[in-house]
C-alpha positions in Angstrom: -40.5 -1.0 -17.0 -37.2 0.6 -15.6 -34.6 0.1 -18.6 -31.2 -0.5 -17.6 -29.0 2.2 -17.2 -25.5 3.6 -18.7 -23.4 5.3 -15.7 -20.6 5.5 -17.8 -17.0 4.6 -18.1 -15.2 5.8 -15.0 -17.9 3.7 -13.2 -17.9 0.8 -15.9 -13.9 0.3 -14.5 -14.7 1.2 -10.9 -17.4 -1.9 -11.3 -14.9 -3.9 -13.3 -12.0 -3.4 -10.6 -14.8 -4.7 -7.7 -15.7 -7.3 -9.4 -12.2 -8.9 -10.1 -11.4 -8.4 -6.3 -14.9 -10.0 -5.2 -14.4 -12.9 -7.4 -10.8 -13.3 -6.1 -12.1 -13.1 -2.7 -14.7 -15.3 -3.4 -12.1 -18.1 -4.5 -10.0 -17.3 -1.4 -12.7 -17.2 1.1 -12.3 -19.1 3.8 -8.4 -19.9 3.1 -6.6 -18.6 5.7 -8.7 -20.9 8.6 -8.3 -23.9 6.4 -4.2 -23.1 5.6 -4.3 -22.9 9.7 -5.8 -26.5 9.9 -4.3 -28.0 7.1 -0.5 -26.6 7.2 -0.4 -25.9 10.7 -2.4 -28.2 12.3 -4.4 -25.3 14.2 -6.7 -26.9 17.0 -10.3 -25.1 17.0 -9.1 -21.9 19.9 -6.3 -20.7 16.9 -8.6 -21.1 14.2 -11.4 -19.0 15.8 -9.1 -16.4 17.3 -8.2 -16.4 13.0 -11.4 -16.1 12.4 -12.7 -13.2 14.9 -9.5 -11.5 16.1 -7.7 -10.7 13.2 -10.9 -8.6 11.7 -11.7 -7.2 14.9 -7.6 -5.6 15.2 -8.2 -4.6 11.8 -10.9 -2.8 12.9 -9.3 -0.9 15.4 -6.4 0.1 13.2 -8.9 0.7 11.0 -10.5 3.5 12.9 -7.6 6.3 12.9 -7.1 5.4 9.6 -10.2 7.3 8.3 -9.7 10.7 8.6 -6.7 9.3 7.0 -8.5 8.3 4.1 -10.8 11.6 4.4 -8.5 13.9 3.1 -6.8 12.2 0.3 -7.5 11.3 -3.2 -9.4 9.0 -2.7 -8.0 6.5 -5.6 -4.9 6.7 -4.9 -6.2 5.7 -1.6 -7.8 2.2 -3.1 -5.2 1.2 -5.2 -2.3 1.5 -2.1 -5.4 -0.6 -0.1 -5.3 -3.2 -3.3 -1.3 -3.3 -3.3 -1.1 -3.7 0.7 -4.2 -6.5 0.4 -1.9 -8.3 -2.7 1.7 -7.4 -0.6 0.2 -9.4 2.8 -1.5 -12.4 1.0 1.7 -12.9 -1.1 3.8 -13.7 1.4 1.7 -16.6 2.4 2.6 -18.6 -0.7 6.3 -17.7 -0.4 6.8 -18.5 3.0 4.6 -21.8 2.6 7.0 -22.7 -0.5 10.5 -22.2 1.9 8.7 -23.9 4.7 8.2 -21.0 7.0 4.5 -20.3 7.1 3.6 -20.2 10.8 0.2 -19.0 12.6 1.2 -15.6 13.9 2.0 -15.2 10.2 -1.4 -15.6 9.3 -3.3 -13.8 12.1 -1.1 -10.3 11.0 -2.3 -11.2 7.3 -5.5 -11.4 8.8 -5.3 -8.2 10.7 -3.9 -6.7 8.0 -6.3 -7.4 5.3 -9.0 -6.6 7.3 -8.2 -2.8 8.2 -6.9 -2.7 4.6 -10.6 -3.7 3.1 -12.4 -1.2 5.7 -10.4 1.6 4.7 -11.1 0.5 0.7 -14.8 0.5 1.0 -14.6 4.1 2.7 -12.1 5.2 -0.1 -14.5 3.5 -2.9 -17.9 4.7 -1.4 -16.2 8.2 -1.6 -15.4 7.6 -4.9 -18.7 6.3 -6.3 -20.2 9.4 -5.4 -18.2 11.6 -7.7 -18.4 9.4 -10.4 -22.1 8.7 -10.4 -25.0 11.1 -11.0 -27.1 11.3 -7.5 -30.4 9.4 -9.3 -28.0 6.6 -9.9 -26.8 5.8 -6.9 -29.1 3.2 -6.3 -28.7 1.1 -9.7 -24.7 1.5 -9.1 -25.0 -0.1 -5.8 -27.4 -2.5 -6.5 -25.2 -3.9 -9.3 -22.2 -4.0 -6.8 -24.3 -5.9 -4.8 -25.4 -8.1 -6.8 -21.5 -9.0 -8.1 -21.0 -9.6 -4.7 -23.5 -12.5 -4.0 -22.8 -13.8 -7.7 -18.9 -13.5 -6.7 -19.7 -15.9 -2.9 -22.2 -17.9 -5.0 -19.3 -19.7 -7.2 -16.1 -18.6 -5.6 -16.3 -20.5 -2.4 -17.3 -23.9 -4.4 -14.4 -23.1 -7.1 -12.2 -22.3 -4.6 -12.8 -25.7 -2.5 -11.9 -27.6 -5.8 -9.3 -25.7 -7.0 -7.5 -26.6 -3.7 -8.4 -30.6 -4.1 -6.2 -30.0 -7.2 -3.3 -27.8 -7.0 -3.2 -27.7 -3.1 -3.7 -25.5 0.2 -2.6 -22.1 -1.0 -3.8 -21.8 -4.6 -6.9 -19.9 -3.7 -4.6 -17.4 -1.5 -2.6 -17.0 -5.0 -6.1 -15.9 -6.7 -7.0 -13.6 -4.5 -3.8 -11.9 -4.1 -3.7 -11.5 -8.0 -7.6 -9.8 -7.7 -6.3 -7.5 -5.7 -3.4 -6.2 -7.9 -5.7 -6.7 -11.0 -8.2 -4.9 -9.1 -5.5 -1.6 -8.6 -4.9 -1.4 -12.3 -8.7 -1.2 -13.3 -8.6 1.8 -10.2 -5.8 3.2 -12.5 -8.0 3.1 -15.7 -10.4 5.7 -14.3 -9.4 8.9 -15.6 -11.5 11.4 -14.3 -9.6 14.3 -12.5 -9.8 13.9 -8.7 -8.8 17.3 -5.9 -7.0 16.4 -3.2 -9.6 17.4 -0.4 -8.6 20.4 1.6 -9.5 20.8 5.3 -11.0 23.9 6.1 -9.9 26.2 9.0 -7.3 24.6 10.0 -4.3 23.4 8.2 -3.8 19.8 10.5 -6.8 17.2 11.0 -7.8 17.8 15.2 -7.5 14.7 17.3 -11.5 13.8 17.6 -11.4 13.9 13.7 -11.6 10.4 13.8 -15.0 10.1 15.7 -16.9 12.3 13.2 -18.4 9.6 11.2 -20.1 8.2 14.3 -21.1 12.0 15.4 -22.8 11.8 11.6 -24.3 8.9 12.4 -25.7 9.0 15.7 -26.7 12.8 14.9 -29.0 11.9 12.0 -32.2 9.6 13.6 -32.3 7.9 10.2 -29.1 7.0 10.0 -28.6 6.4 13.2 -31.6 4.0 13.7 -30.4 2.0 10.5 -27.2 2.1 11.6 -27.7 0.1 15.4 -30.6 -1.8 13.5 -27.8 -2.8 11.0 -25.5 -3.9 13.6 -27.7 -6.7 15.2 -29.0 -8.0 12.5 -25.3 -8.9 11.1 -23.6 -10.1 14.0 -27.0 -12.2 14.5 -26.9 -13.5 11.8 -23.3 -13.9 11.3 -23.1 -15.6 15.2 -25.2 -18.7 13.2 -22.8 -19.5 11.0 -19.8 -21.7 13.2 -22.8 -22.8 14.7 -24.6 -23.7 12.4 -21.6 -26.1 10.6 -21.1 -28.0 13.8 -25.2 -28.3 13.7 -24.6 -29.5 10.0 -21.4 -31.2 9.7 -21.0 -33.3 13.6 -24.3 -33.4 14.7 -26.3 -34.2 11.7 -23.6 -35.7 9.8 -23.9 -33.7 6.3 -20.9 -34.3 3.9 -18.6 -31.4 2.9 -19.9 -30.5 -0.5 -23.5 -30.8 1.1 -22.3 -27.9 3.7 -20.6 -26.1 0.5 -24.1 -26.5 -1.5 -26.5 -25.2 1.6 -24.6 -21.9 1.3 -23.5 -21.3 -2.6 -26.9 -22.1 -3.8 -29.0 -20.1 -2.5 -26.5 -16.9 -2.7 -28.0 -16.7 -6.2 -30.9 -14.9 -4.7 -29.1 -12.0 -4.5 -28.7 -11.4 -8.1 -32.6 -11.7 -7.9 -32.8 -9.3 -5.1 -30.7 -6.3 -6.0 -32.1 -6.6 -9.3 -35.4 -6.0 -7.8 -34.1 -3.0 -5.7 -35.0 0.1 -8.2 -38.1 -1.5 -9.4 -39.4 -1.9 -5.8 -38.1 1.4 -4.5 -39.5 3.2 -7.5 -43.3 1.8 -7.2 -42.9 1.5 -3.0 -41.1 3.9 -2.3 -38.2 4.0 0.1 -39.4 4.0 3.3 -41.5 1.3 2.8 -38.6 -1.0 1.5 -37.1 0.2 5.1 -39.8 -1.4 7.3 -40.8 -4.0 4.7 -37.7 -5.5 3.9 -35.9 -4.8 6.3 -38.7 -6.9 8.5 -38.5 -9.6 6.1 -34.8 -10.1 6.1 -35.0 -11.3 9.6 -37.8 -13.3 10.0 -36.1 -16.6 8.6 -33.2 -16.9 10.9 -35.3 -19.0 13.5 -35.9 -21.4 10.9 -32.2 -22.5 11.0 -33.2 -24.0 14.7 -35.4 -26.7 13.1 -33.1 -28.2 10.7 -33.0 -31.9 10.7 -31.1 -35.1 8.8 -31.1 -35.2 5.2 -32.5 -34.1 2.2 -35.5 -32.3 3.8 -32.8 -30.7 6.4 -30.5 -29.8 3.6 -33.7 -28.3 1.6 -34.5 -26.3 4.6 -31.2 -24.9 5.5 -31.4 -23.6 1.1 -34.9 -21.9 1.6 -34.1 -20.3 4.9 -30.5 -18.9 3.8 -32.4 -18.2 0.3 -35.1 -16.0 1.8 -32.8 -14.2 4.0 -30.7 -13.6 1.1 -33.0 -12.6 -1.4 -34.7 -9.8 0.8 -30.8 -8.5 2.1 -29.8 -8.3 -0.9 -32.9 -5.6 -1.6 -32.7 -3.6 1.2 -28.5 -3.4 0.8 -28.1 -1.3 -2.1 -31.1 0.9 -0.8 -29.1 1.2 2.1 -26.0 2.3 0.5 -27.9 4.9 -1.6 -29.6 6.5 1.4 -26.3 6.4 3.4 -24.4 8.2 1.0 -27.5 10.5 0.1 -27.8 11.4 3.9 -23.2 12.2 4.0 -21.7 15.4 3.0 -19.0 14.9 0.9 -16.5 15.9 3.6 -17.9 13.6 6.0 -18.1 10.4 3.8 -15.2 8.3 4.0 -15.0 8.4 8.2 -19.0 7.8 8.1 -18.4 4.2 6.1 -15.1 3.8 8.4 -17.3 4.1 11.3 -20.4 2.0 9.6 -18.1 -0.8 8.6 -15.8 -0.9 12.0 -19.4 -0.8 14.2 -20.7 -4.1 12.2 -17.1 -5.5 12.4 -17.3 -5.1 16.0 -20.7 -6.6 16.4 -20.0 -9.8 14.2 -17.3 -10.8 16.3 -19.0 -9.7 19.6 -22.1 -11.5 19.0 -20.0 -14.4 17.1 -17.9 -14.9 20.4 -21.1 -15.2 22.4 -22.7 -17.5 20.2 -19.8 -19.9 19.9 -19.6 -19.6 24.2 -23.5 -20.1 24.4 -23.3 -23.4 21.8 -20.4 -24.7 24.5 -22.8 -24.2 27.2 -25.9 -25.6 26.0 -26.2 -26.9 22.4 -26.1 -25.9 18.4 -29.5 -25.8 18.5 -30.5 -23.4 21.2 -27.8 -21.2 20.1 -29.5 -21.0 16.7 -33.0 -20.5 18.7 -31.8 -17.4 21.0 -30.2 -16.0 17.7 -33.5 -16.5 16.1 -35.8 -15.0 18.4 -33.1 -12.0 19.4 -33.2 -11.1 15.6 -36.8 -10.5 15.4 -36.9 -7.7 18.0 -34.7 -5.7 15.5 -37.4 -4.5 13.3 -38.5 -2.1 16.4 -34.9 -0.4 15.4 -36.2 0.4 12.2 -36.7 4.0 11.4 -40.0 6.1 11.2 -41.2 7.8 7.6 -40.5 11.2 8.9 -36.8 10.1 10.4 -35.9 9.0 6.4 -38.2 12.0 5.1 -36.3 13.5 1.7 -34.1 16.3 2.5 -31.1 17.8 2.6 -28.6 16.6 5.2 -28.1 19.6 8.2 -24.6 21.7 7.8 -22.4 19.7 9.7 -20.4 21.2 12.5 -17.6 18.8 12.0 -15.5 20.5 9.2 -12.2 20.5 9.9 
């Protein structure tokens, strides 16, 4: 039996700041699309260039911004990510209380939060490393992952409530407020932090900024999770505005029917990453690789039978369960190898260059989705998805391309 773990205090408010902003997130997902329809009146092209263009600027900005983030403190870092994240999604309320909210408004918010959040996960990723012993890597980011599925399992329904009561831009409020909460629990960790130094030379060279993919694409494990990473979310992510047009005009399913297929079975990932050390330890990594990893895709097809009903709603829960339940594994064992596999120079542009490559892919394979659903139907959208996702197990790595060692000297220090 593995017992549970003390990784001390500087982690114990690193986890506590995460899990405020996930929370807050959680109550706000969604919000900025539905301000857009209800405020503004958005027809469906400026709610989806909201939902896939904003993220994917962000992501560009997003990308000189990491060697940036490389050679700084790296809180100091976070917390002026958490204050920009609460600055942008502040002025939403204001401007909707003076009546001046308009849509390009929202689309820089978007942008904005979005590059802000890429460069925060490279920043914290950075940061859990120096605050966590090596061996517990993996129970750090499995309980990060599992605040993060219990954080969209009961925001999103909260959220949906709060704003039948108190109106459109409550939940924008709540997760601007994370955010800032969020900075001071950053504050609270009091371990002493260098400022990194490059070596060599005193200014950051131009192709700086590529390094984390050079990382990447250099190291055949990473490098096979990494594209097998990037298909398997914008595949699975491409179902989703699908999938609610399947659900909600096709097949007639009420709101809060839509809101239960999703928030229920989320709680499978409190099961999942629970599992993660306990699986690992008597598997072994590898095998969670190929196992899991398999596992986590072999559902999706199942989305393209749903039907009317109670039996359609039940099967939409046990697909979206099984999915999540296996992810929610092989994530946190993910994370630990990732990090295991970075130098500590090289860490903040590698998860700048992870995050921005899945970003892109999500709304690449999103867009396609959506144009493929115009063309033909919901449904065989959902089938091509489906059957595309299950050639990404062939992307997985081999034993020997994960084997335990050291990662090679890099030739990338500045």
């Amino acid at each position: 039996m593995v017992r549970r773990r003390r990784l001390g205090r500087q982690f114990g408010w690193l986890w506590a700041a995460y899990a405020v902003s996930a929370y807050g997130s959680g109550l706000g997902f969604g919000a900025l699309p539905l301000i857009a329809v209800l405020v503004l009146h958005a027809g469906p092209a400026e709610v989806s260039a909201l939902s896939a263009v904003g993220p994917a600027v962000g992501a560009l900005i997003a990308v000189p911004l990491a060697p940036w983030v490389e050679f700084r403190r790296k809180r100091p870092v976070m917390i002026a990510m958490d204050l920009t994240r609460f600055a942008a999604l502040a002025t939403i309320p204001v401007a909707y209380a003076f009546g001046q909210l308009g849509f390009l408004q929202l689309l820089v918010v978007s942008i904005v939060i979005a590059a802000a959040r890429i460069a925060f996960g490279a920043a914290g990723g950075a940061c859990l490393k120096a605050v966590v012993r090596p061996e517990d890597l993996l129970v750090a980011n499995a309980r990060f992952e599992s605040t993060n599925w219990s954080a969209i399992a009961v925001g999103p329904p909260l959220g949906g409530a709060a704003i039948g009561l108190f109106g459109p831009v409550v939940t924008v409020v709540a997760d601007a407020l994370s955010h800032l909460l969020s900075a001071l629990g950053i504050t609270a960790i009091r371990s002493r932090e260098e400022a990194p130094q490059p070596t060599g030379r005193k200014t950051v060279r131009a192709g700086a900024v590529f390094d984390g993919w050079r990382h990447i694409m250099g190291d055949p494990g990473l490098r096979a999770l990494y594209l097998n990473n990037m298909l398997v979310s914008g595949l699975i992510m491409a179902t989703e505005p699908v999938l609610a047009v399947l659900l909600l005009r096709q097949l007639d399913f009420a709101p809060w029917q839509y809101g239960l297929a999703f928030a229920v079975p989320c709680l499978g990932g409190l099961i999942g990453s629970r599992l993660a050390q306990r699986v690992v330890t008597r598997y072994g990594r590898d095998r969670v690789f190929r196992t899991v990893g398999t596992l986590r895709v072999v559902w999706l097809l199942g989305l393209a039978f749903v039907g009317p009903g109670v039996v359609g709603l039940v099967t939409v829960m046990a697909v979206e369960l099984a999915i999540i339940v296996n992810m929610s594994l092989y994530t946190p064992v993910l994370a630990t190898y990732r990090l295991e596999r970075t130098p500590e120079h090289l860490v903040a542009r590698t998860l700048s260059a992870w995050s921005i490559g899945r970003q892109a892919s999500i709304a690449v394979l999103t867009a396609l989705g959506g144009l493929l659903a115009d063309v033909t139907s919901p449904r065989t959208a959902l089938t091509v998805a489906g059957l595309l996702i299950l050639a990404t197990p062939l992307l997985l790595p081999r034993s020997d391309q994960t084997s335990q060692h050291d990662p090679e000297p890099s030739h990338t220090r500045e």
